[in-house]
ROTOR-247640 format. One record per residue: z, x, y of N, C-alpha, C in turn; residue number from 0. Coordinates in pm, 1 decimal. Each point is the difference from the previous one (the first is absolute). Example, Ala and Ser with C-alpha at 12.3 -4.5 7.8 and 13.67 -1.06 7.14 Angstrom:
SITE        n.z        n.x        n.y       ca.z       ca.x       ca.y        c.z        c.x        c.y     n
SITE      780.0     1319.0     -569.0        0.0      -89.0      119.0        0.0       90.0      120.0     0
SITE      -72.0      -35.0      105.0        6.0       82.0      119.0       73.0      -77.0      109.0     1
END
This chain:
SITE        n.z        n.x        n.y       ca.z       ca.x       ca.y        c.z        c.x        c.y     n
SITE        0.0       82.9     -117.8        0.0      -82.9      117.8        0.0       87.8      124.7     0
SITE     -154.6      -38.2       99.0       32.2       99.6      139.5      -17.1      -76.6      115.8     1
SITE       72.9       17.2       72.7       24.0     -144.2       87.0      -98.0       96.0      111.3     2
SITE     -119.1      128.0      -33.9     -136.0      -30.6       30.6      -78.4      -92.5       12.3     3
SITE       43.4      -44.0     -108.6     -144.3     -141.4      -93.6       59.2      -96.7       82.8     4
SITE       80.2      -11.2       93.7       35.2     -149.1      111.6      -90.0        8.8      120.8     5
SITE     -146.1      -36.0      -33.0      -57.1        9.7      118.1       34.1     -120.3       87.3     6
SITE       91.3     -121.7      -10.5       18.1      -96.9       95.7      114.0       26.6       75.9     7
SITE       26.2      106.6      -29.9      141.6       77.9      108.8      104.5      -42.8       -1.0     8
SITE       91.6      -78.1     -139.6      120.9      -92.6       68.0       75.0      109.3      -57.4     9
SITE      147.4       34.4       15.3       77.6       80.3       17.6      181.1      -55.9       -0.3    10
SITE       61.7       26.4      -64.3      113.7      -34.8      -34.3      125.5       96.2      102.8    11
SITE       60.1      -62.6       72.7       84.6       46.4       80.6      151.8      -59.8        5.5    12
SITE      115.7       92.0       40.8       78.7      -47.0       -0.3        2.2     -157.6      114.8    13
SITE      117.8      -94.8        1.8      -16.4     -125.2       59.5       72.8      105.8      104.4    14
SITE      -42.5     -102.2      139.1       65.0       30.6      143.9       74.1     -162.4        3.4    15
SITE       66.7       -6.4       90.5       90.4     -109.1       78.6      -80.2      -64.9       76.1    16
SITE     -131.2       78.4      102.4     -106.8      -36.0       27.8      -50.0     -119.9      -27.1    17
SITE      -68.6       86.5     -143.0      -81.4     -111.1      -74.7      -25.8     -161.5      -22.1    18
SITE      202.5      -14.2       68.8        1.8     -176.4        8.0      -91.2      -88.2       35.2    19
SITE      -81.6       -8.6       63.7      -97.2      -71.2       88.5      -67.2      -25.6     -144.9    20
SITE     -104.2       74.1      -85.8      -49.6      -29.6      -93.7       90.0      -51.4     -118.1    21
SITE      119.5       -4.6      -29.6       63.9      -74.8     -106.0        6.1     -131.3       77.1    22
SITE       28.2      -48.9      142.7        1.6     -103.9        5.4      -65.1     -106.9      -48.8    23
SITE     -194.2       84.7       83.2     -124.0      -50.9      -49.9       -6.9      -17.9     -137.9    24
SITE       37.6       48.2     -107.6       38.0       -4.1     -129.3       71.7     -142.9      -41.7    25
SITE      116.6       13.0       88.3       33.8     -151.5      -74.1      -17.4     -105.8       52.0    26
SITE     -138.8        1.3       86.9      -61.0      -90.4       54.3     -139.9      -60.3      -99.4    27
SITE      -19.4       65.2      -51.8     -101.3       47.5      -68.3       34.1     -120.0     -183.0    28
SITE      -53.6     -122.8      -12.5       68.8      -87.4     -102.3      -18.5       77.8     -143.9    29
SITE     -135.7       56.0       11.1      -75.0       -1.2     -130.4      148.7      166.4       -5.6    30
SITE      -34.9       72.6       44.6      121.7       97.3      -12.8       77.6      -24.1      -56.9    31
SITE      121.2      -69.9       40.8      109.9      -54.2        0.1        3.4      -56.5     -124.5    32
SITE      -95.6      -88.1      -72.5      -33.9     -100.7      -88.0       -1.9      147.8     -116.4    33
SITE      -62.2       99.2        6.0       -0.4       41.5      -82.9       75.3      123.8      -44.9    34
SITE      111.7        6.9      120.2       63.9      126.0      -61.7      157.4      -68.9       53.3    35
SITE       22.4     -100.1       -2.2      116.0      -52.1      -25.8       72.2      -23.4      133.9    36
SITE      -52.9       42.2      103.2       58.9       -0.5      111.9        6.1     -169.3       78.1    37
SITE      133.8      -14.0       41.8       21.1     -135.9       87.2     -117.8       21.0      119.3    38
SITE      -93.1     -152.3      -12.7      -38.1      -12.2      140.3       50.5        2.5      103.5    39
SITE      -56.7       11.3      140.5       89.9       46.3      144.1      107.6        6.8      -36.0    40
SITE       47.4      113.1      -56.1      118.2       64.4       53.3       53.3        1.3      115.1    41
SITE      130.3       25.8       41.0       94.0       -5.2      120.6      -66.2      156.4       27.1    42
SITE      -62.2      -25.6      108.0        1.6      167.3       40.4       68.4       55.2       49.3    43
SITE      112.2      -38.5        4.9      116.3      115.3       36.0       52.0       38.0     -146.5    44
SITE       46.5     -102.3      -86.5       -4.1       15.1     -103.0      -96.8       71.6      -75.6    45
SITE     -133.8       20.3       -6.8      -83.6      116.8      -73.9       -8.2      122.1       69.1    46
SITE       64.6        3.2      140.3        3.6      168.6       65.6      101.0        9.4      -76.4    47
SITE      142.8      -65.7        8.0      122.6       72.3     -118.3      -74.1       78.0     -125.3    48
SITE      -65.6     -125.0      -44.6      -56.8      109.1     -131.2      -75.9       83.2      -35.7    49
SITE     -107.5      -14.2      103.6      -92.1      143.9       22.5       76.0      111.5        3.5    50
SITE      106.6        1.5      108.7       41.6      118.0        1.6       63.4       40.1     -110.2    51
SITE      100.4      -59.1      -94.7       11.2       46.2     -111.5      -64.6       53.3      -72.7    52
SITE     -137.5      -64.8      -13.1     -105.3      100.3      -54.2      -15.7       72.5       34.9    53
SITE      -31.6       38.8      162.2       -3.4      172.5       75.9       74.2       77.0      -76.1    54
SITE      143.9      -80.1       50.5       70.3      102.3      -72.3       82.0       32.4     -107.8    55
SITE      -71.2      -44.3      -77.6       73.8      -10.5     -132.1       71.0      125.5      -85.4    56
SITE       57.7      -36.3      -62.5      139.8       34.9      -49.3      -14.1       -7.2     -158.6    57
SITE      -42.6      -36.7      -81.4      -41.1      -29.2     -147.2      -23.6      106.6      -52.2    58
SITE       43.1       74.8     -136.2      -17.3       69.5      -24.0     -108.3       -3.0      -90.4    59
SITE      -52.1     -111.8      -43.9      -81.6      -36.6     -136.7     -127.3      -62.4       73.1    60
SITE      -13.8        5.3      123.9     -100.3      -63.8       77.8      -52.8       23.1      158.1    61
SITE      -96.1      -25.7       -8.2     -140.4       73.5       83.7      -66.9      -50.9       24.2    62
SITE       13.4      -92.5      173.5     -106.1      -14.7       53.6     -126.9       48.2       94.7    63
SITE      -95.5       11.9       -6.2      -62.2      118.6      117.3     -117.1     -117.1       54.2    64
SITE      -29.2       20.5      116.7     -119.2      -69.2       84.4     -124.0       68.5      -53.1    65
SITE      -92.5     -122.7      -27.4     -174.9       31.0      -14.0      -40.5      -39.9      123.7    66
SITE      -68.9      112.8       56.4      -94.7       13.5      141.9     -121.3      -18.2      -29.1    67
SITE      -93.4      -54.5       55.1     -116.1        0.7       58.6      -32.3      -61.9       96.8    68
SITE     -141.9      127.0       41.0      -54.4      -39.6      167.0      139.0       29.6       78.9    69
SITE      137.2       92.4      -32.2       95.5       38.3       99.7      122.8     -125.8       -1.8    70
SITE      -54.6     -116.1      -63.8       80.8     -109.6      -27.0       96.2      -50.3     -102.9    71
SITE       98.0        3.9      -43.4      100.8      -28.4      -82.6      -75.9     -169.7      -65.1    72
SITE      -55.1        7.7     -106.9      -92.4     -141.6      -62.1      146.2      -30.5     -141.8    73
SITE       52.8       94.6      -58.0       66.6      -65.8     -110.3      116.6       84.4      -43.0    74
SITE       70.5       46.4      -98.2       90.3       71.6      -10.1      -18.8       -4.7     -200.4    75
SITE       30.8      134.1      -13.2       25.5       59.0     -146.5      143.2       26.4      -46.8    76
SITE       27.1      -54.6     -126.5      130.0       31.3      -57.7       34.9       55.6     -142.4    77
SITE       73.1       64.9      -14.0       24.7       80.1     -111.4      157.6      -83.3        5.5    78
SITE       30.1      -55.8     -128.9      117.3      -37.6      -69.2       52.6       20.0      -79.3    79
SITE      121.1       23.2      -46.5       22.1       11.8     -116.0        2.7      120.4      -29.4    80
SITE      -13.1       68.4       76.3       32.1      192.7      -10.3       57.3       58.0     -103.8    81
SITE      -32.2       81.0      -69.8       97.1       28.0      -86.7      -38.8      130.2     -130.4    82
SITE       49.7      104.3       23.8      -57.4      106.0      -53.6     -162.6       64.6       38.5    83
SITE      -77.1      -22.6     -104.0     -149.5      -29.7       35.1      -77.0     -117.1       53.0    84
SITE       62.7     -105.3        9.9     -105.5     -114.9      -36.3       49.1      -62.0      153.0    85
SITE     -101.8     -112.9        0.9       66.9     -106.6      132.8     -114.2     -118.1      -29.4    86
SITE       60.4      -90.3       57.8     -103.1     -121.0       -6.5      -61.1      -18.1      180.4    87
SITE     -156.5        6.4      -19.4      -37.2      -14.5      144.9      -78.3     -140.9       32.8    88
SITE       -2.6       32.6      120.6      -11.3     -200.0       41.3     -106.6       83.7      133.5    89
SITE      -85.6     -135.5       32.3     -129.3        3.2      109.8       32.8      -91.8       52.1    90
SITE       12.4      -29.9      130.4      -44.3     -131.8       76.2      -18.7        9.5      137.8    91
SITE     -175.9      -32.1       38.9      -93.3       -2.8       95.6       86.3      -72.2       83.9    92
SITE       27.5      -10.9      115.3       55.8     -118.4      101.7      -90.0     -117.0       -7.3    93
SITE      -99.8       71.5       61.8     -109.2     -104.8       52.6     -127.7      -57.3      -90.8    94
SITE       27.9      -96.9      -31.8      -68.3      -83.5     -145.8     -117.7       44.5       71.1    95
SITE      -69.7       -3.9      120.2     -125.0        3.1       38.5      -65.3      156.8      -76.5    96
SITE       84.7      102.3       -4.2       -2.3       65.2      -34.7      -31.4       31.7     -208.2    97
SITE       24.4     -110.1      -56.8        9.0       20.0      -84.9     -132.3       43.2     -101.2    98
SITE      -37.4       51.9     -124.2     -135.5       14.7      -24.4      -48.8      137.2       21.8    99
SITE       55.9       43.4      100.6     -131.2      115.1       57.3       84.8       88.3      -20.5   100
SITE       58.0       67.9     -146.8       45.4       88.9      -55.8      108.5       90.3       71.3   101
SITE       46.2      -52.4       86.2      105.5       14.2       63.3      141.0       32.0      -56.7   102
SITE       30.7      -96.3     -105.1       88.7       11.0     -103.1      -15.2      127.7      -76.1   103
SITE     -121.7       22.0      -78.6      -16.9      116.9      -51.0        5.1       97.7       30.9   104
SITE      -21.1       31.5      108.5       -9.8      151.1       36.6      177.5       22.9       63.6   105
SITE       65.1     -109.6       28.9      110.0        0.0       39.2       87.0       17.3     -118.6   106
SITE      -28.0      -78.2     -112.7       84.6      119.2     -106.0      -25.6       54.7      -87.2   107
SITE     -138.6       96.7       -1.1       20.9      130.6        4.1       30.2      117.8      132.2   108
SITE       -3.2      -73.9       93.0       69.1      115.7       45.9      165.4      -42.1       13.0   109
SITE       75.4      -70.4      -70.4      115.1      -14.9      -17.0       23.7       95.8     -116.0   110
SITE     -105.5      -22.7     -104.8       33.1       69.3     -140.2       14.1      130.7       30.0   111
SITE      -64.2       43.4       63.4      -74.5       94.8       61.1      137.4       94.8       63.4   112
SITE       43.8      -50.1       59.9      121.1       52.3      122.7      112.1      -10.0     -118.6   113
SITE       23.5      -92.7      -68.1      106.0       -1.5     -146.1       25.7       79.8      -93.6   114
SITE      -99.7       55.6        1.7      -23.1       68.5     -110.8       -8.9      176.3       55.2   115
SITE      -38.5        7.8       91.1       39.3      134.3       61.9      117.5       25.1       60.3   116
SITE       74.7     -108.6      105.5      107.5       19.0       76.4      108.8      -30.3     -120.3   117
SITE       44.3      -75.9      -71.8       53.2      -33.2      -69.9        1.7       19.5     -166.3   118
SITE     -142.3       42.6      -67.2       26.8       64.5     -134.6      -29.1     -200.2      -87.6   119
SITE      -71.2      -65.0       66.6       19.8     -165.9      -70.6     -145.3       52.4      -72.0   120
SITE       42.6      -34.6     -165.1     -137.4       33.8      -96.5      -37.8     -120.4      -66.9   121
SITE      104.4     -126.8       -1.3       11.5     -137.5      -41.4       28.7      -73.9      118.3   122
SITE      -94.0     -107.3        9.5      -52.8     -143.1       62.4      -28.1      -56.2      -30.5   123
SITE      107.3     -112.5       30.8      -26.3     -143.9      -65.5      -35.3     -132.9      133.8   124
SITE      -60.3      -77.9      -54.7        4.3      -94.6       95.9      -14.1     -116.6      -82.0   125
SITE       10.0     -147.0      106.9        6.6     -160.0      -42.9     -100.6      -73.0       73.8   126
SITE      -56.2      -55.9      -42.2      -62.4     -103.3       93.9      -80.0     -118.7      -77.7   127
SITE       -5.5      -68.5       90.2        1.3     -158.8     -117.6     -180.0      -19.5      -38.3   128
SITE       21.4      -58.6     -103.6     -106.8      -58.8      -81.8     -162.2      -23.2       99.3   129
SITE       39.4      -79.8       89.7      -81.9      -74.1      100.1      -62.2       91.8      124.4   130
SITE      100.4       85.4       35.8      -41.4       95.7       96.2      -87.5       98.7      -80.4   131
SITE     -158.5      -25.9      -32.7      -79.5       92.5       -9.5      -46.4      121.9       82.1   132
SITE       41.0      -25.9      134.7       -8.1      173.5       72.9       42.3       85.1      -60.0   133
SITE      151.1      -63.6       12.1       86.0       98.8      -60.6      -42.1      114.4     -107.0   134
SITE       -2.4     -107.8     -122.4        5.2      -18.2     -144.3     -149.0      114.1        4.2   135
SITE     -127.0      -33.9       71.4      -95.3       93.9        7.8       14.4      169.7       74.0   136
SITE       79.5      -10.5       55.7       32.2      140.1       76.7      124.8       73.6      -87.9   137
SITE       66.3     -106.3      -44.9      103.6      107.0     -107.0      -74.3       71.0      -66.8   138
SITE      -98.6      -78.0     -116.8      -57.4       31.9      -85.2      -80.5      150.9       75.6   139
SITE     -108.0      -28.3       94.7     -101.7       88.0       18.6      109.5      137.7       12.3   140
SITE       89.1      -26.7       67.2       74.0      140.6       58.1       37.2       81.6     -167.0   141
SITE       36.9     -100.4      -64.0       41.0      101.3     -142.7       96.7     -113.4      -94.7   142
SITE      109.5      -83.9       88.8      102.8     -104.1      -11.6      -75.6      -85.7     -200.8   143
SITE       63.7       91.7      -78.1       -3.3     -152.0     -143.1       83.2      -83.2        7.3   144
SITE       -5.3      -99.5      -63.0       68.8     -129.8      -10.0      108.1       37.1      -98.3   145
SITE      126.6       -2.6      -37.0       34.5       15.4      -93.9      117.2     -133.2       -7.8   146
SITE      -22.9     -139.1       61.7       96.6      -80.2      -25.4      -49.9      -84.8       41.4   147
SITE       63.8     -159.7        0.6      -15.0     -119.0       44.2       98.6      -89.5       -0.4   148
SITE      131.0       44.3      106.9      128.9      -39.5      -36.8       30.4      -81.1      152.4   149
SITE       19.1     -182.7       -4.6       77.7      -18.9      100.8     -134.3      -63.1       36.9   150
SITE       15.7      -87.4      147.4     -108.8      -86.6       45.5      188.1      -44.1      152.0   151
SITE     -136.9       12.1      139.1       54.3      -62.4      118.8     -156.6      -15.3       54.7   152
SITE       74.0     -110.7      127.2      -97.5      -39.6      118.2      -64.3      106.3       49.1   153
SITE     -105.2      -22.6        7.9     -133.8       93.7       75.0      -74.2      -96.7       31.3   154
SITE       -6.0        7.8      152.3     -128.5     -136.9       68.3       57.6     -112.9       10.5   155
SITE       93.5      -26.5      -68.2       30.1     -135.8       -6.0       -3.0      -59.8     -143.3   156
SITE      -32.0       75.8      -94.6       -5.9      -37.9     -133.7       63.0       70.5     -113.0   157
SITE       68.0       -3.3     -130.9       77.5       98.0      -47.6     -133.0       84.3     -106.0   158
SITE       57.0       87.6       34.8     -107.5      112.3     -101.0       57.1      101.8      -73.7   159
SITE      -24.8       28.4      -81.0       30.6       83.3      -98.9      -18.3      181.8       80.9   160
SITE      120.4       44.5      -64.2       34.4      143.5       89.1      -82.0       77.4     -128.6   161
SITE      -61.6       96.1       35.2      -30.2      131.5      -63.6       19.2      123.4       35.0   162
SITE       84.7      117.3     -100.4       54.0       99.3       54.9      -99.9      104.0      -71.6   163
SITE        6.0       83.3       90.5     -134.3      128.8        3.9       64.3      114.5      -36.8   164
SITE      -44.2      121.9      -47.9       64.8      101.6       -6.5     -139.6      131.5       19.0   165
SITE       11.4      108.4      115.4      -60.0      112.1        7.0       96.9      113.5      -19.8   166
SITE      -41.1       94.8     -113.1       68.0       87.6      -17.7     -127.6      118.4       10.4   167
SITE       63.5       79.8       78.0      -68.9      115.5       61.4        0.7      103.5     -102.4   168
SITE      116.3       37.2      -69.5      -25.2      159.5     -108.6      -84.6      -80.2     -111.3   169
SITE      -54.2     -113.9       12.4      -95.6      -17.5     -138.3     -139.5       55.4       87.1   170
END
């Protein structure tokens, strides 16, 4: 993996306090919200509290970092579940308009990417439901096998069946 091969330039950065303005737009945003679990209009005083927690987080088993493009904070990458080698990582674009135009992908590999050098992560796992075919297509292409089918929640508005992925790098 050479985060050469990202000719659409998006780039994974730590979060600023800044950045608020675009999480707002985020949970303005239905189809968003609808699909990564987040309450519609949020209290925005209430989601600056929690942004900043994310700035500045404190977790020892977890890792959030900002995906840039065009200079703009569009979504945020997460590594969970920390733990020896392995972590479970998560994608999510802000801006549904955004969605499609491989944005996601190149955003985690260069998460894997930064994981796996700064940190020594050789196991990645991820979840994502039945119905969300982006997803389910960009796990796969990046390297992500299926190795489960455990559990089913709301996605969209409908319940779907969860599938858990596994990329292991020393194979």
């Amino acid at each position: 993996m050479n985060l050469d091969d990202n000719p659409i330039g998006v780039k994974i950065r730590n979060l600023r306090a800044d950045d608020y303005n675009s999480v707002l737009n985020w949970s303005k945003d239905d189809s968003f919200c609808s699909a990564n679990g987040w309450e519609k209009d949020r209290n925005p005083q209430e989601l600056y509290i929690w942004w900043l927690k994310c700035v500045n987080n404190e977790a020892e088993d977890f890792i959030r970092m900002g995906i840039e493009f065009n200079e703009r904070l569009i979504g945020y990458a997460d590594l969970a579940c920390i733990k020896d080698n392995s972590a479970e990582l998560g994608i999510a674009i802000g801006e549904s308009t955004l969605w499609g135009k491989g944005l996601g992908f190149h955003s985690a590999l260069s998460m894997i990417d930064h994981a796996s050098k700064k940190l020594g992560i050789t196991v990645f796992n991820a979840e994502t439901h039945d119905s969300n075919v982006r997803s389910r297509k960009m796990l796969e292409r990046i390297g992500f096998k299926e190795i489960s089918r455990i559990g089913s929640e709301e996605y969209l508005g409908l319940d779907s069946q969860l599938i858990q992925y596994r990329l292991d790098l020393r194979n």
